[in-house]
N, CA and C atoms of all chains as a GROMACS GRO file, in nm:
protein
  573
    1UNK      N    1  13.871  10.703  16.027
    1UNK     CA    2  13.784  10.590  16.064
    1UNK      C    3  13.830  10.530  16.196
    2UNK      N    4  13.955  10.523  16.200
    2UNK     CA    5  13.969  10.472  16.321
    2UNK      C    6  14.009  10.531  16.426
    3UNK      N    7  14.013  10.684  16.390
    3UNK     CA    8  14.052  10.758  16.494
    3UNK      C    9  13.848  10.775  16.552
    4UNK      N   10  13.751  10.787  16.467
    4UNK     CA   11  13.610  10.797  16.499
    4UNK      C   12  13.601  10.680  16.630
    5UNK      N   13  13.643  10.511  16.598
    5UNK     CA   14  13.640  10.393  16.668
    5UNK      C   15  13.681  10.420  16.789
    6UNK      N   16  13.826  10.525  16.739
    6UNK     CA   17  13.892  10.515  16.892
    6UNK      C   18  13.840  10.618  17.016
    7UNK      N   19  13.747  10.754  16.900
    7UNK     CA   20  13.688  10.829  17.040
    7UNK      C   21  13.537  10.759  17.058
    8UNK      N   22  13.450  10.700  16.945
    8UNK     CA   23  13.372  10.612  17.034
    8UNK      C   24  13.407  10.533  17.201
    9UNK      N   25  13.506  10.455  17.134
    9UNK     CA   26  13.541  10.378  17.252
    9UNK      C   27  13.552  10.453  17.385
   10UNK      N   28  13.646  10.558  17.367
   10UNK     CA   29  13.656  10.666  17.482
   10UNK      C   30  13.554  10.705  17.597
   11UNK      N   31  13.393  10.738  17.514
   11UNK     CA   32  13.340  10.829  17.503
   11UNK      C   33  13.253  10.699  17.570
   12UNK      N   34  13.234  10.617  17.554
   12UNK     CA   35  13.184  10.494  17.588
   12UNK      C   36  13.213  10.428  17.729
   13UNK      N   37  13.366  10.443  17.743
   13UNK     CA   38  13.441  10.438  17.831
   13UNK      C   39  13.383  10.567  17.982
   14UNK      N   40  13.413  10.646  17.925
   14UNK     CA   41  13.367  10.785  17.992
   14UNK      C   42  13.273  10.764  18.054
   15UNK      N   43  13.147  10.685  17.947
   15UNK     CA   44  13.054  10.703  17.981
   15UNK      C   45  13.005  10.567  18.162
   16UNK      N   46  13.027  10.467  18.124
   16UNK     CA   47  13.050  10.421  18.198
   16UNK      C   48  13.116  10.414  18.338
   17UNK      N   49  13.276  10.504  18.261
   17UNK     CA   50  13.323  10.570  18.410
   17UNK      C   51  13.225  10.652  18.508
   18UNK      N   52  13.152  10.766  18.438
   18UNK     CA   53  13.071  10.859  18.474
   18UNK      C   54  12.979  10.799  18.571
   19UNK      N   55  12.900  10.649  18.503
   19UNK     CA   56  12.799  10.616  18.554
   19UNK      C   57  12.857  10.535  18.668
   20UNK      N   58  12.968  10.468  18.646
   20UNK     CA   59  13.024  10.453  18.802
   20UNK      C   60  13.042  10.507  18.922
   21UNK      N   61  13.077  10.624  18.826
   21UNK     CA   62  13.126  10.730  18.963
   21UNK      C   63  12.981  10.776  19.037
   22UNK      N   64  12.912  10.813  18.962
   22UNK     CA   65  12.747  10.845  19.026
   22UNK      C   66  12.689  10.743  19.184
   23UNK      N   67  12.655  10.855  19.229
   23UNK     CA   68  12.653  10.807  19.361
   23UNK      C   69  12.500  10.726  19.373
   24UNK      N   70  12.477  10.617  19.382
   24UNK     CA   71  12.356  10.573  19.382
   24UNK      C   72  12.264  10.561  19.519
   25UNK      N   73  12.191  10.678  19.523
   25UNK     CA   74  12.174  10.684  19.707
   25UNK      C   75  12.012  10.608  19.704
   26UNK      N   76  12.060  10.541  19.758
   26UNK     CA   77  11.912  10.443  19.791
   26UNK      C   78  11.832  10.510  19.934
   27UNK      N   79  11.744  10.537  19.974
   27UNK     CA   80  11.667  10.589  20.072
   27UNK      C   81  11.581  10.487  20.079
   28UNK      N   82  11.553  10.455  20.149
   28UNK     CA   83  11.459  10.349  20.213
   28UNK      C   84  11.345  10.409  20.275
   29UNK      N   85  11.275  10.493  20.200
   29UNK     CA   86  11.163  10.581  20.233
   29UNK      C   87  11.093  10.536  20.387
   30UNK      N   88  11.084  10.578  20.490
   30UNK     CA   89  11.007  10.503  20.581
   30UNK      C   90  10.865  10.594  20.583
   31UNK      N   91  10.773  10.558  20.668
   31UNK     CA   92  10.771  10.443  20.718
   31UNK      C   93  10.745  10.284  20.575
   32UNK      N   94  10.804  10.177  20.554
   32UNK     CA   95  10.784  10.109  20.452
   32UNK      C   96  10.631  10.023  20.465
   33UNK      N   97  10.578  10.031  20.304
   33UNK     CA   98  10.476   9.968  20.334
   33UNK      C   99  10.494   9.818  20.344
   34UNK      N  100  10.493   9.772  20.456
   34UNK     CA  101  10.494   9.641  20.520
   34UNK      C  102  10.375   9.535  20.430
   35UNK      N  103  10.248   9.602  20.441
   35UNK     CA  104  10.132   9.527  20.412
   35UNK      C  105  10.114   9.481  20.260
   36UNK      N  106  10.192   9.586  20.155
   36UNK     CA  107  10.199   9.550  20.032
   36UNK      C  108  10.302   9.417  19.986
   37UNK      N  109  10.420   9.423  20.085
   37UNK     CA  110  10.510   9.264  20.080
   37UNK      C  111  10.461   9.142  20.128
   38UNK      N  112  10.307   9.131  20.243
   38UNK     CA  113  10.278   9.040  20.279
   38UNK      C  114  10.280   8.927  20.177
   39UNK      N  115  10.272   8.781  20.197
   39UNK     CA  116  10.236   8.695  20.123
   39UNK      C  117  10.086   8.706  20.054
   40UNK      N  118  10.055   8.670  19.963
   40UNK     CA  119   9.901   8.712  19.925
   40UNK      C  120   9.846   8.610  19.986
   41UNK      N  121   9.848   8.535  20.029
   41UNK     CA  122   9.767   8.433  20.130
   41UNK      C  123   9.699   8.530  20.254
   42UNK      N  124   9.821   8.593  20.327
   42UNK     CA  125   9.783   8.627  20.413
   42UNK      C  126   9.749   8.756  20.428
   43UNK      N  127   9.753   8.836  20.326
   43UNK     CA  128   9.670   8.933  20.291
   43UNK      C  129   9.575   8.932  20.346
   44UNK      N  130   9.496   8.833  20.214
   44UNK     CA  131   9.333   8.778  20.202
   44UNK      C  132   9.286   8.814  20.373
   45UNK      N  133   9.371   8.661  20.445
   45UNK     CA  134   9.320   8.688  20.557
   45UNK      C  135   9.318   8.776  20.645
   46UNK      N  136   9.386   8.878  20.643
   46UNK     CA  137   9.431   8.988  20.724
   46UNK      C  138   9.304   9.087  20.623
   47UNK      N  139   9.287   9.112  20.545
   47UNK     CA  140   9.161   9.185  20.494
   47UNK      C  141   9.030   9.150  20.558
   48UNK      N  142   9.018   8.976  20.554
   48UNK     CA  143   8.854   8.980  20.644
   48UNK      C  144   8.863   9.002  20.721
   49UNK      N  145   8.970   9.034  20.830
   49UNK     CA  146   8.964   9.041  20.984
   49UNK      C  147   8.967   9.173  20.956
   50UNK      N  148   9.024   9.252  20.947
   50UNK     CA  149   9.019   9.406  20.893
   50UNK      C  150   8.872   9.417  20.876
   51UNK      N  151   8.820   9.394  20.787
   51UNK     CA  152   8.669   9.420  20.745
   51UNK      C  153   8.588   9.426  20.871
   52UNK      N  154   8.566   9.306  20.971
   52UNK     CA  155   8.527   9.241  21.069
   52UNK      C  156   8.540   9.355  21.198
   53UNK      N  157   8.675   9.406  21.218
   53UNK     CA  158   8.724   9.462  21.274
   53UNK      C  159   8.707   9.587  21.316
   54UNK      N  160   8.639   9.642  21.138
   54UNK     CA  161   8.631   9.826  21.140
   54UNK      C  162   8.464   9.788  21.170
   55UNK      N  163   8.380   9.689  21.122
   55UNK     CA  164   8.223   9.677  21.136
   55UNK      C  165   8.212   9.703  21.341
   56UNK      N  166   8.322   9.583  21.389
   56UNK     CA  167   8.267   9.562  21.535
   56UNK      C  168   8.311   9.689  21.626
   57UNK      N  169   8.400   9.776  21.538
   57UNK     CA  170   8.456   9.918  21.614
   57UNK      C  171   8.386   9.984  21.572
   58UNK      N  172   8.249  10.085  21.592
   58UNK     CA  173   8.184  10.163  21.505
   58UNK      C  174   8.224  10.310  21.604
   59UNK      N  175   8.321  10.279  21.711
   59UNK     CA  176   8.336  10.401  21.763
   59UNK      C  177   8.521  10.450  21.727
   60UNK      N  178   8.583  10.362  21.679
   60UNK     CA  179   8.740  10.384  21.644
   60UNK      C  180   8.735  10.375  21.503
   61UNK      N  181   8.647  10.360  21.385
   61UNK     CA  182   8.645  10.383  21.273
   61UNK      C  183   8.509  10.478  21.217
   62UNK      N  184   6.452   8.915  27.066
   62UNK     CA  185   6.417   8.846  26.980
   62UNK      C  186   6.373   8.947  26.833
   63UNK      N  187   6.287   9.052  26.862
   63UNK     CA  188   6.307   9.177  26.768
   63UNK      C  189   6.454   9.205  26.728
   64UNK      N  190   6.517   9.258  26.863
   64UNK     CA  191   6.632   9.295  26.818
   64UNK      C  192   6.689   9.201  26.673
   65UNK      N  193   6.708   9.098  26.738
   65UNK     CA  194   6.755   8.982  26.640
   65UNK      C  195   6.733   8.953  26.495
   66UNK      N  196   6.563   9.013  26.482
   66UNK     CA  197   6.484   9.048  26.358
   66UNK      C  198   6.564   9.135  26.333
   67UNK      N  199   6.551   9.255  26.404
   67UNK     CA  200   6.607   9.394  26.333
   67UNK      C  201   6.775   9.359  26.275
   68UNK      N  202   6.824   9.295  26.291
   68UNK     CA  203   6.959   9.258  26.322
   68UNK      C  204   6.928   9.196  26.202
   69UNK      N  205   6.899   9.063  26.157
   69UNK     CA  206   6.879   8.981  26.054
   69UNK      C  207   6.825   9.105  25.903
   70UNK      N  208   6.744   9.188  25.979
   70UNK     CA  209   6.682   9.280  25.883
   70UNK      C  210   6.754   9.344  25.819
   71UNK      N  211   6.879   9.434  25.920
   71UNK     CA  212   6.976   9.503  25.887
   71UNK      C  213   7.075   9.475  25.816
   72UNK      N  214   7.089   9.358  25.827
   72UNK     CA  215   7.224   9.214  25.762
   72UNK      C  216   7.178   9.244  25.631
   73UNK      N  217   7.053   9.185  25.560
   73UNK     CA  218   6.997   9.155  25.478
   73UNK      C  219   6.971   9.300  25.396
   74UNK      N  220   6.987   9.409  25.410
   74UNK     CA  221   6.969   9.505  25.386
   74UNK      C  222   7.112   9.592  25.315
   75UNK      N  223   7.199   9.554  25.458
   75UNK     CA  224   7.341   9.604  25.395
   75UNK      C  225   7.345   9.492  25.250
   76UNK      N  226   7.390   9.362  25.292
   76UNK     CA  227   7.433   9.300  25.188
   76UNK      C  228   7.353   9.326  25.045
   77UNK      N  229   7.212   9.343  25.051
   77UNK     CA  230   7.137   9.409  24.914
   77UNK      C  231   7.164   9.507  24.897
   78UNK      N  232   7.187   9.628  24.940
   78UNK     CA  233   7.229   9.760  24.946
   78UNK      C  234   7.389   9.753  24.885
   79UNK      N  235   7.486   9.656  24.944
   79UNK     CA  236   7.589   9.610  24.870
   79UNK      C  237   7.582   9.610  24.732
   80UNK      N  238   7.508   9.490  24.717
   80UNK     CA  239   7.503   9.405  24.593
   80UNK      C  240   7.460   9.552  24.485
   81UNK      N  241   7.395   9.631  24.496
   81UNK     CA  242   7.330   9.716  24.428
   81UNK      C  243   7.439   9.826  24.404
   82UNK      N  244   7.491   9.825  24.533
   82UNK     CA  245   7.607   9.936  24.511
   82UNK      C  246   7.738   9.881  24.431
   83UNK      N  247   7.795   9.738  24.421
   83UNK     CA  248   7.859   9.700  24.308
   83UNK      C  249   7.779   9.729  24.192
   84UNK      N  250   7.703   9.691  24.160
   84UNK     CA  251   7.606   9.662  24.035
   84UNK      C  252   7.615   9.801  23.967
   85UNK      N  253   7.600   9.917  24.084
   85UNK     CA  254   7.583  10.053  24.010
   85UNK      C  255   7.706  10.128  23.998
   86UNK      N  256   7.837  10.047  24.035
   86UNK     CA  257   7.964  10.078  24.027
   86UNK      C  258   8.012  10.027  23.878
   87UNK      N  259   7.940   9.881  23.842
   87UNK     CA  260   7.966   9.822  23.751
   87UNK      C  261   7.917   9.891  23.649
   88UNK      N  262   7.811   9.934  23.629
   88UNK     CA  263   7.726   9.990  23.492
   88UNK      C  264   7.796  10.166  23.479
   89UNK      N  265   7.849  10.216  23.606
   89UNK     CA  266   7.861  10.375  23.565
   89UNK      C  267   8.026  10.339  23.532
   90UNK      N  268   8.095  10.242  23.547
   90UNK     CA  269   8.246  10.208  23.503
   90UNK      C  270   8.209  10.203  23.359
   91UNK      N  271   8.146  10.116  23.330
   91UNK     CA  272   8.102  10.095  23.167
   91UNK      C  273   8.035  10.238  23.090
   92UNK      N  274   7.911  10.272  23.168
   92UNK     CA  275   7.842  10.350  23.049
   92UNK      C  276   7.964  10.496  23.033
   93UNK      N  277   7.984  10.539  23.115
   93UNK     CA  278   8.140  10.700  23.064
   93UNK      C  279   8.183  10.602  22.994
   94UNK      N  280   8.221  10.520  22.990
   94UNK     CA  281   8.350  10.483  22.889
   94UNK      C  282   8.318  10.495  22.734
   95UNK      N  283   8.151  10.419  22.760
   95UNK     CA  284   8.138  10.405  22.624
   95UNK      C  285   8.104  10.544  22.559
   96UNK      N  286   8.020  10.664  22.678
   96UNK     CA  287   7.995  10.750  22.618
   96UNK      C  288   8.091  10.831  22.584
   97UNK      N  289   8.212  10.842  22.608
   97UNK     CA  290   8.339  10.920  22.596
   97UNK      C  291   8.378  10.899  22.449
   98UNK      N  292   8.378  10.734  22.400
   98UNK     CA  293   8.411  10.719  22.298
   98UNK      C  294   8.346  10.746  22.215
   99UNK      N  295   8.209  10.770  22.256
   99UNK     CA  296   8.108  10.818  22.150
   99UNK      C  297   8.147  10.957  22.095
  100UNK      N  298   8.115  11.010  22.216
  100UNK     CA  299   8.174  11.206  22.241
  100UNK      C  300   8.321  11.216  22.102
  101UNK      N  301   8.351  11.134  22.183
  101UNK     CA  302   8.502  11.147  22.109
  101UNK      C  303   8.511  11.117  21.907
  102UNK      N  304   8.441  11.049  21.912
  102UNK     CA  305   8.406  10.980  21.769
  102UNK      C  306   8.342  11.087  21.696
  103UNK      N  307   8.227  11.192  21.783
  103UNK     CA  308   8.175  11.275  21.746
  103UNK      C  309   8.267  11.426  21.680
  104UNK      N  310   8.316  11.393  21.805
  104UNK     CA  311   8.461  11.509  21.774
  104UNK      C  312   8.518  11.501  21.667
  105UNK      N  313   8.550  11.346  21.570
  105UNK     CA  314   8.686  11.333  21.519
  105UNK      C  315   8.616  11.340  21.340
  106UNK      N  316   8.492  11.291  21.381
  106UNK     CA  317   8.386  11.316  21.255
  106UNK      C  318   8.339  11.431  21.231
  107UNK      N  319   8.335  11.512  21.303
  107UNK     CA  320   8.337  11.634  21.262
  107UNK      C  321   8.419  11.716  21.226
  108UNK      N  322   8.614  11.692  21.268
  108UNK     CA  323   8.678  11.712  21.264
  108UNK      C  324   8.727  11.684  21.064
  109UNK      N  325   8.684  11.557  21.094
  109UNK     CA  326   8.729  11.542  20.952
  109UNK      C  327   8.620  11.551  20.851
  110UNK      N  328   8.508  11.566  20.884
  110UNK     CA  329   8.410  11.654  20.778
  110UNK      C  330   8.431  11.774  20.768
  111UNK      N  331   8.528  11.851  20.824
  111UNK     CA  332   8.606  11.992  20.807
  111UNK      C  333   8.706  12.020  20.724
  112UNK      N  334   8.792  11.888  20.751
  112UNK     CA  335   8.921  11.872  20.682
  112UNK      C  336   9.034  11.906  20.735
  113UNK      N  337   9.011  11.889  20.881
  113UNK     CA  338   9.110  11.939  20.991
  113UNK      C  339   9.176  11.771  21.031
  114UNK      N  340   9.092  11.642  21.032
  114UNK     CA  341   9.156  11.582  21.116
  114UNK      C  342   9.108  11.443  20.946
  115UNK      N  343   9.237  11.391  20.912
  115UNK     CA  344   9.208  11.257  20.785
  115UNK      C  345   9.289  11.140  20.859
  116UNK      N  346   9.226  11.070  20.731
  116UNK     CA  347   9.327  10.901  20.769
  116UNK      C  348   9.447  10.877  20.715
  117UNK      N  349   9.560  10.838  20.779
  117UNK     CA  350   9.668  10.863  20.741
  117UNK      C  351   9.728  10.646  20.695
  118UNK      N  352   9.821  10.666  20.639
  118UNK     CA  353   9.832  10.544  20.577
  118UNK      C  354   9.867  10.390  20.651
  119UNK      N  355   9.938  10.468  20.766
  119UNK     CA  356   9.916  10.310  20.868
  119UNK      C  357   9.812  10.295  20.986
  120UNK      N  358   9.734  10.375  20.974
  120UNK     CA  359   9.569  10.309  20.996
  120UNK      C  360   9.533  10.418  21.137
  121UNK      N  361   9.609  10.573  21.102
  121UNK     CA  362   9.586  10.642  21.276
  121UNK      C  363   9.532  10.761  21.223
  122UNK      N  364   9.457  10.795  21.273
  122UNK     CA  365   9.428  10.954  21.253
  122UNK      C  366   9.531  11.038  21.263
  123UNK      N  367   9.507  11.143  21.189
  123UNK     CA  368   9.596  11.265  21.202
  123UNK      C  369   9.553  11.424  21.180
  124UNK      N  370   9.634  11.490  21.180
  124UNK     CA  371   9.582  11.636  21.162
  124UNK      C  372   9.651  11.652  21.016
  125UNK      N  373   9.528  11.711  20.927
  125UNK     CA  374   9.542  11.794  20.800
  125UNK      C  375   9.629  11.931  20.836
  126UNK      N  376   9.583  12.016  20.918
  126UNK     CA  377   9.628  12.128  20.969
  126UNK      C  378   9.624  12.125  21.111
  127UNK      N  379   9.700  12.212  21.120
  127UNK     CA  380   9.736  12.232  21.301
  127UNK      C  381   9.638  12.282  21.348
  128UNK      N  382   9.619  12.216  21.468
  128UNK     CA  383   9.467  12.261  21.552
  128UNK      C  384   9.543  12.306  21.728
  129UNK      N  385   9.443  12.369  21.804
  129UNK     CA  386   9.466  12.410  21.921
  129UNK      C  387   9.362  12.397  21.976
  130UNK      N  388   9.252  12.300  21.921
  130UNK     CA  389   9.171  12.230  21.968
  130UNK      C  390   9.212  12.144  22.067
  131UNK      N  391   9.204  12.156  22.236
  131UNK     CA  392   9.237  12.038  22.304
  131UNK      C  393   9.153  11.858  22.312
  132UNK      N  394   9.025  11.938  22.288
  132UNK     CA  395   8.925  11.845  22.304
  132UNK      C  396   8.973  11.769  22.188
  133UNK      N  397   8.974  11.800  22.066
  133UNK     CA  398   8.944  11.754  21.992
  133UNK      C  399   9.110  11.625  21.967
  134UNK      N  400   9.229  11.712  22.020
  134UNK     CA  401   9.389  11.632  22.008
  134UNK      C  402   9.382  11.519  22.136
  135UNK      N  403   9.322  11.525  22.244
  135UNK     CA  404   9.243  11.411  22.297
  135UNK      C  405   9.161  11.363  22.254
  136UNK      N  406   9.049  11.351  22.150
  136UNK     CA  407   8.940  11.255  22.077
  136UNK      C  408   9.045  11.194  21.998
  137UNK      N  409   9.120  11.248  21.925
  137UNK     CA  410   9.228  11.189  21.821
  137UNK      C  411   9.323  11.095  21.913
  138UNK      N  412   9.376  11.120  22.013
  138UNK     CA  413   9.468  11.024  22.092
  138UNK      C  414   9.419  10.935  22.158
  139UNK      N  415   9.290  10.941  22.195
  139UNK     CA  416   9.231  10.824  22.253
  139UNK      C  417   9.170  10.698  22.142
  140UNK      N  418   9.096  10.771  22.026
  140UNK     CA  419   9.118  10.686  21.874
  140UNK      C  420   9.214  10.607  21.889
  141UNK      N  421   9.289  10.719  21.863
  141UNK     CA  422   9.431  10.638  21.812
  141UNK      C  423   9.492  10.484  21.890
  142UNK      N  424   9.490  10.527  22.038
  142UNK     CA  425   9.498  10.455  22.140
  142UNK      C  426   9.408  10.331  22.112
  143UNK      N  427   9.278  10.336  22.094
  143UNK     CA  428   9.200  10.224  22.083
  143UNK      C  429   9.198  10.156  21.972
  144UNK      N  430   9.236  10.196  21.848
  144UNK     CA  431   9.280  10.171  21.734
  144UNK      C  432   9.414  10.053  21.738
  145UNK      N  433   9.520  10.117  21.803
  145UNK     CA  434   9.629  10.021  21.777
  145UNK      C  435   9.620   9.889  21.925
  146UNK      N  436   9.536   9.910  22.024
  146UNK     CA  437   9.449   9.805  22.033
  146UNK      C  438   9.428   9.689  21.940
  147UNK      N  439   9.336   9.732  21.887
  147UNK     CA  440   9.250   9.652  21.808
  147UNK      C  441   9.364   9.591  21.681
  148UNK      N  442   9.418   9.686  21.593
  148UNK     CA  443   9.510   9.636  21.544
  148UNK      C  444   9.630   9.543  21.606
  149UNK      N  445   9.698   9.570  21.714
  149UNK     CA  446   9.786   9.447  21.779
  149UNK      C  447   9.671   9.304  21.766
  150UNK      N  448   9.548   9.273  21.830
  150UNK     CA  449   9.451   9.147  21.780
  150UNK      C  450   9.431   9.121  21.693
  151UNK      N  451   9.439   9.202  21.565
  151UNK     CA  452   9.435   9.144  21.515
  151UNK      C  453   9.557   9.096  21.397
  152UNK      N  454   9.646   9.178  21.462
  152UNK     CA  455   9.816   9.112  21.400
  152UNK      C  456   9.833   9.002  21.497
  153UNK      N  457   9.781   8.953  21.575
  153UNK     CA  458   9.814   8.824  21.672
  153UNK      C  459   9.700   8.697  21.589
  154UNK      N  460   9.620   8.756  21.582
  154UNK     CA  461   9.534   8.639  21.517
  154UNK      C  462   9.576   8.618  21.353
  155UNK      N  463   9.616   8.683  21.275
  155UNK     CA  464   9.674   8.646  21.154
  155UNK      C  465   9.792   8.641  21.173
  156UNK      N  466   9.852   8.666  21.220
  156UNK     CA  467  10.077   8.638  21.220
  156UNK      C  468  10.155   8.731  21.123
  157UNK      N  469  10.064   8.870  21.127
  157UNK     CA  470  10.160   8.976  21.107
  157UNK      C  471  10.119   9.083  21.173
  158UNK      N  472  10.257   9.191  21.147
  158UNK     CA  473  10.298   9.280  21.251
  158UNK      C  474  10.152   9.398  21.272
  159UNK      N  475  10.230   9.483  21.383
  159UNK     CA  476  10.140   9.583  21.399
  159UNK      C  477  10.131   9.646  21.293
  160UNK      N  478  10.222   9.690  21.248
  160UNK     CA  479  10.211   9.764  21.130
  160UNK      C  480  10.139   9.738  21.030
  161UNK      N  481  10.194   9.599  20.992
  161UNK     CA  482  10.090   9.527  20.892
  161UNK      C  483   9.928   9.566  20.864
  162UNK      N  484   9.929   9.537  20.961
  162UNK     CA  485   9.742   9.510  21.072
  162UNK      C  486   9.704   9.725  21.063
  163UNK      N  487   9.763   9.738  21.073
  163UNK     CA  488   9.715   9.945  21.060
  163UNK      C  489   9.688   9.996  20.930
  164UNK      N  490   9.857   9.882  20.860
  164UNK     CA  491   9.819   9.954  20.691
  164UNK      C  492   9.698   9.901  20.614
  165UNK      N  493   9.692   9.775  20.639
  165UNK     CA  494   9.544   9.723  20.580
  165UNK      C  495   9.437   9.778  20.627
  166UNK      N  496   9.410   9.846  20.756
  166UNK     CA  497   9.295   9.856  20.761
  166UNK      C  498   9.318  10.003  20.708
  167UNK      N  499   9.423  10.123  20.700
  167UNK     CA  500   9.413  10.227  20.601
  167UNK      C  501   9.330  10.148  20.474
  168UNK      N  502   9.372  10.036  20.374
  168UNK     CA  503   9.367  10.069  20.259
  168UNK      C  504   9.209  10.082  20.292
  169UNK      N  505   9.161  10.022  20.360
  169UNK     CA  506   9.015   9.991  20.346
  169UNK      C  507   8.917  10.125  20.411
  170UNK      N  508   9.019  10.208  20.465
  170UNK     CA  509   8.958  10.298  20.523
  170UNK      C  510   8.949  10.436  20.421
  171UNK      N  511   9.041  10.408  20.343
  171UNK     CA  512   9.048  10.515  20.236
  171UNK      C  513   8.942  10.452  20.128
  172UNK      N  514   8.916  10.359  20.086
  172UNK     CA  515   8.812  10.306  20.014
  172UNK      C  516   8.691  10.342  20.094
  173UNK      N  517   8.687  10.351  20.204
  173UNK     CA  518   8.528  10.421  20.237
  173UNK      C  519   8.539  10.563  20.280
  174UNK      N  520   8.605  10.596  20.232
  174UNK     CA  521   8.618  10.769  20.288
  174UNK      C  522   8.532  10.830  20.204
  175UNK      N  523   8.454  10.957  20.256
  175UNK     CA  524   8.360  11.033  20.172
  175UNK      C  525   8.436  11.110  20.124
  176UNK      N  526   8.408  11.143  19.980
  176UNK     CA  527   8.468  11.266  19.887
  176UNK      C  528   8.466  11.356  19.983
  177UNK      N  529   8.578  11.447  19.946
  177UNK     CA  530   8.599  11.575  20.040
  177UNK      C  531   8.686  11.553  20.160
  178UNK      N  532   8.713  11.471  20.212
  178UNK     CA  533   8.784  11.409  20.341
  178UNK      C  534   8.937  11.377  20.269
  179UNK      N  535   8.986  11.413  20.399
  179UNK     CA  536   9.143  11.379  20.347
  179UNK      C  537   9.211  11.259  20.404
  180UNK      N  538   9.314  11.200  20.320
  180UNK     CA  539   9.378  11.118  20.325
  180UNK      C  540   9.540  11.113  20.331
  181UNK      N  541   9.632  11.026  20.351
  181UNK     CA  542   9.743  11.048  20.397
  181UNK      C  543   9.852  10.952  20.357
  182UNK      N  544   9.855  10.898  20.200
  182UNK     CA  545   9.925  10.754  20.189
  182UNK      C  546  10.065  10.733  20.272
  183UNK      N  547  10.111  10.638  20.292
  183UNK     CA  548  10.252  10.609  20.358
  183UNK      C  549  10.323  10.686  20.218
  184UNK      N  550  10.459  10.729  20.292
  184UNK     CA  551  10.522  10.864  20.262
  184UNK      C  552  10.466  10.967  20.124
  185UNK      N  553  10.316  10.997  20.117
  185UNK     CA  554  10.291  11.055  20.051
  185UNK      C  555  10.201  11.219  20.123
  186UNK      N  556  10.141  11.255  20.076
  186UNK     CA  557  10.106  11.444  20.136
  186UNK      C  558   9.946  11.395  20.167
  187UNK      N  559   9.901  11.464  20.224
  187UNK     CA  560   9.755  11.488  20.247
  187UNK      C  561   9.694  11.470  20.124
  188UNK      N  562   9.574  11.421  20.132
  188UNK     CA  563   9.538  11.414  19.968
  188UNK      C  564   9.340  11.433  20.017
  189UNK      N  565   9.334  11.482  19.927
  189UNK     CA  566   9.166  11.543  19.970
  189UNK      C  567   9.100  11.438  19.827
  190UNK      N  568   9.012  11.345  19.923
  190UNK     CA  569   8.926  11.272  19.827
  190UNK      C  570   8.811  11.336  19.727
  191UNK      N  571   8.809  11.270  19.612
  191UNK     CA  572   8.740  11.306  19.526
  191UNK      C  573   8.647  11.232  19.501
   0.00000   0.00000   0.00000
């Protein structure tokens, strides 16, 4: 019984060590989408001008 | 005293002859420009009713596949060119970046894309609309 406790613990231990040791590689995918972090305020507004924008360009959209 | 007519005549003639010759400097500066962009628009719509040229996720055209089309990698760069134009105005009039201002108008550009046309999310693959 307590030899079971004591390789739980181990194994637990291990496990944690393991997950320490694991290299956690963060990539910062570029290019990042900028427009999805905006504030939602200014979303909104950055959408009607967008809208506005692709209507008055009918030769760049 | 003729002379003087002819003289006054001649004055009056250059300077209208002037005025006409700005005027027709002014309208042939304008109309190529606009027709180029037309030409060019023509190019890039046809391009991407092929599936050679889609919209990519921060708001620029691009190539699906490699082309050796010249005409057509100039219709795309001059787009493009007039595009991030328009996007810098309108990241100045709301108070975010260029980037900002390209990716929004992707999302909206992929919402009107015709089935069959390809698309390009930020770091994602070509994607052919359905």
């Amino acid at each position: 019984m307590r030899s079971w406790a004591m390789l739980c613990a181990a194994a637990f231990a291990g496990g944690i060590g393991l997950a320490g040791c694991t290299p956690t590689v963060r990539v910062e995918v570029a290019p990042i989408n900028i427009y999805a972090r905006l504030d939602a305020n200014v979303r909104v507004r950055l959408d009607q001008e967008v809208q506005t924008l692709i209507q008055q360009n009918p030769n760049l959209f | 005293m003729i002379s003087k007519l002819r003289n006054g005549t001649v004055a009056g003639l250059l300077i209208s002859s002037l005025a006409l010759g700005l005027g027709t400097v002014a309208v042939m500066s304008a109309a190529p420009a606009m027709a180029q962009s037309a030409a060019e628009k023509a190019a890039v719509d046809a391009a991407k009713a092929k599936g050679d040229v889609g919209e990519q996720g921060d708001g620029y055209l691009g190539f699906v596949k490699p082309s050796t089309d010249q005409a057509l990698a100039a219709a795309v760069a001059a787009i493009n060119a007039g595009r991030m134009a328009v996007y810098r105005d309108t990241a100045m009039k709301t108070g975010v970046s260029l980037e900002a201002a390209g990716q929004a108008t992707a999302q909206q550009l992929f919402a009107r894309l015709p089935p069959g046309q390809y698309f390009k999310p930020l770091n994602g693959d070509w994607t052919r609309k359905t």
